[in-house]
C-alpha positions, 0 to 999 in steps of 0.5 A: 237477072229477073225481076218478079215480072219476069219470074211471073211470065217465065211461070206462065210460059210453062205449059198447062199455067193457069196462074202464077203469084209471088207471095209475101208470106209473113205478111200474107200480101200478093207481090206480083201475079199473072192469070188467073186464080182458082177463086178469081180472087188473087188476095184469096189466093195469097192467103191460101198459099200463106195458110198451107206453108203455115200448116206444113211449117209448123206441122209435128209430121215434118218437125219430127222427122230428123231435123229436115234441112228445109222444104223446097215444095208443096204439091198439092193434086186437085180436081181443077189442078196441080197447085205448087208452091214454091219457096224462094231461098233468098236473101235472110228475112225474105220470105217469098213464095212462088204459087203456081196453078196447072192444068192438070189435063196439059201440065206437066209436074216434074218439067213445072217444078223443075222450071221453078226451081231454074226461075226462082234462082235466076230472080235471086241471083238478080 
């Protein structure tokens, strides 16, 4: 079983992490973080991530397409990295979300998103 502290080091294990951060994402508040974040600013960057979930949530693009079961992630490719935001499936009424920044140069996405995946169910399962 994982706490959120756990579930933070477990992201900065990975290799490439450059930052981890729990997210609350009805209220936009940080849980819990490690490293560092894009901006140094981890209240910043919990607002970004509730920004995107917000965007691709309510975006006409996934809501027509069928009746999507539900978005695991969010995989955004930058110039200073990858970006991946994670929902946590939890308990109803808990919306959390995991953030994960990469080094694009040493991380490795599909071994990052599959460690997410295996984390994230530990820390519910808690």
């Amino acid at each position: 079983m994982l706490d959120s502290q756990d579930c933070l080091r477990q992201m900065m294990a990975i290799q490439g992490a450059l930052g981890a951060q729990l997210v609350d994402f009805t209220t936009g508040l940080s849980v819990g973080s490690a490293g560092r974040m894009p901006n140094d600013d981890h209240r910043s960057a919990a607002s970004g991530v509730v920004n995107m979930l917000h965007a691709t949530l309510s975006s006409p693009a996934i809501a027509t397409v069928g009746r999507p079961g539900r978005i695991d992630d969010i995989v955004v490719t930058a110039d200073n990295g990858y970006h991946l935001i994670h929902l946590v499936a939890a308990r109803p009424g808990a919306r959390l979300a995991l953030y994960v920044w990469l080094d694009r140069r040493v991380g490795n996405l599909a071994i990052a998103q599959r460690r997410l995946r295996n984390t994230t169910a530990e820390l519910i399962a808690g």
